[in-house]
C-alpha positions in Angstrom: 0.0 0.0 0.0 2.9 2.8 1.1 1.7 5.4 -1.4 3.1 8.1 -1.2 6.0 7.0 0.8 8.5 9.4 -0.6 6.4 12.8 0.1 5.5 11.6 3.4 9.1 11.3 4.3 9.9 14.5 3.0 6.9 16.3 4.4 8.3 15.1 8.0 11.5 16.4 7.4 10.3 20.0 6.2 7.9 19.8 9.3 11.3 19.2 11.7 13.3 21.7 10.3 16.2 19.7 8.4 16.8 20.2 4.6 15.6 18.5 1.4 17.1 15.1 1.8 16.9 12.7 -1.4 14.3 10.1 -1.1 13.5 7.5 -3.5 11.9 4.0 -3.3 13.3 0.8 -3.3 12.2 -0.6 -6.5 8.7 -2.8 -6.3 8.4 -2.7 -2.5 7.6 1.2 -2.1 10.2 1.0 0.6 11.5 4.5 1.4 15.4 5.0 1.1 16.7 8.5 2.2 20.1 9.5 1.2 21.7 11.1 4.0 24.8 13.1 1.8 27.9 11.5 3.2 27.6 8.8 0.8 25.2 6.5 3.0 21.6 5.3 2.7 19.0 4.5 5.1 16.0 2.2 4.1 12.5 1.5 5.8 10.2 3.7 7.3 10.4 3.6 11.0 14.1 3.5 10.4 14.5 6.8 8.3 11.7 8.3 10.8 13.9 7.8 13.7 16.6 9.1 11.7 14.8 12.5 11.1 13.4 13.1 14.9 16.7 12.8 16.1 18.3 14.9 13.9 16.0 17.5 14.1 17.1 21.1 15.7 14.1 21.1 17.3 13.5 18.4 20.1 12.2 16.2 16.9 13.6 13.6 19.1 10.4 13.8 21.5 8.3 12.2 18.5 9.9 9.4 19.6 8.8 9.4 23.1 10.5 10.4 26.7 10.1 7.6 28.7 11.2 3.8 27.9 7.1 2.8 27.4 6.1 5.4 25.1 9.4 4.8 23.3 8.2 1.1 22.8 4.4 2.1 21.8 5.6 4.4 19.2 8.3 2.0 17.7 4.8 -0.2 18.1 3.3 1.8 16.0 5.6 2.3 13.9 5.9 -1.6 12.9 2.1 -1.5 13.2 2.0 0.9 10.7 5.1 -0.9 8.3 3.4 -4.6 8.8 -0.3 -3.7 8.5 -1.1 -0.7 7.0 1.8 -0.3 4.0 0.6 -4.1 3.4 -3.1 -3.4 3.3 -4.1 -4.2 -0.5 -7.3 -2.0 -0.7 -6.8 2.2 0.0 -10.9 1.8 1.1 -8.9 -1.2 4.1 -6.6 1.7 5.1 -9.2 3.8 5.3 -11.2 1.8 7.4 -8.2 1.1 9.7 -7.3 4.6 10.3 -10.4 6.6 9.8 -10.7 9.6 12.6 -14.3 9.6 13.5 -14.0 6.3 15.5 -16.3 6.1 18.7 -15.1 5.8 22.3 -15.7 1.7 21.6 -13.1 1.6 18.9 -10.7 3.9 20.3 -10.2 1.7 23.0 -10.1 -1.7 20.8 -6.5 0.1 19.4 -5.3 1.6 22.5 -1.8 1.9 21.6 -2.3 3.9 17.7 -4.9 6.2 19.9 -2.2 7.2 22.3 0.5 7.7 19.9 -2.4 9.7 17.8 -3.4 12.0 21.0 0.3 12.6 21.5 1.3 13.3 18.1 -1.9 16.2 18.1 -0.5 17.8 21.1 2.8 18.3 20.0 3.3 21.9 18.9 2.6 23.0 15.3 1.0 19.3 14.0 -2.2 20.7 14.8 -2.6 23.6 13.0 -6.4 24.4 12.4 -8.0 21.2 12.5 -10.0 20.2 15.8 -8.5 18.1 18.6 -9.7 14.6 18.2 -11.2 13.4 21.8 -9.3 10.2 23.3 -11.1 8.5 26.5 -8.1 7.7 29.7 -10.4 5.9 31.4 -11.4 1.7 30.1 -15.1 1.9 29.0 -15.8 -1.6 28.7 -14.2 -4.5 31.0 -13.9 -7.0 28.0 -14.4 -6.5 24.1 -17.6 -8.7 23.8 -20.0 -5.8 24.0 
């Protein structure tokens, strides 16, 4: 699925301040490569990702969490994002996946993507105009059969 791989890359590197770094795509599997100028090249996406937070100027290094368990949910979704999403064969199963108006019920069926999505809205200029999504801290339901 990873359309668009190449100008989402890039678009996260304008948005943490670092310069136009090549991109291109590893041949059939839309796999994102970014070349980094000293002659090296980086390939995947969590792994060129990490490689632009934390060389960011400006604390882009806090995308990738502060503490030791929202370092792991974020690398979770990350691979979440790598193993299921990019190999979703429909765009209308993406969708589906990652649609914003879930309710509270389905917000808490993928905990971990709705906390890296509430922290990624409230870091400073990813916002912009668009409304804050609402993300329950509390469990609703004591199992999943409801």
């Amino acid at each position: 699925m990873a359309v668009g791989v190449e100008e989402e890359t890039k678009s996260l590197a304008n948005f943490l301040g670092l310069p136009a770094y090549k991109v291109t795509t590893q041949e059939d599997l839309k796999v994102p490569q970014l070349h980094t100028g000293n002659g090296r090249m980086l390939t995947g996406l969590a792994t060129v990702s990490k490689f632009l937070a934390k060389s960011s100027p400006s604390n882009g290094a806090k995308l990738l969490g502060t503490t030791p368990e929202e370092q792991a949910e974020i690398a979770q979704w990350l691979e979440y994002r790598v193993t299921v999403v990019d190999r979703s064969l429909e765009k209308k199963d993406v969708q589906a996946m990652l649609k914003g108006q879930l309710s509270f019920y389905e917000k808490q069926q993928y905990q971990n993507v709705s906390r890296w999505f509430d922290q990624i809205q409230h870091y400073p200029g990813v916002q912009q105009h668009l409304p804050q999504l609402v993300f329950l801290r509390n469990i609703l339901y004591s199992s999943f059969d409801h």
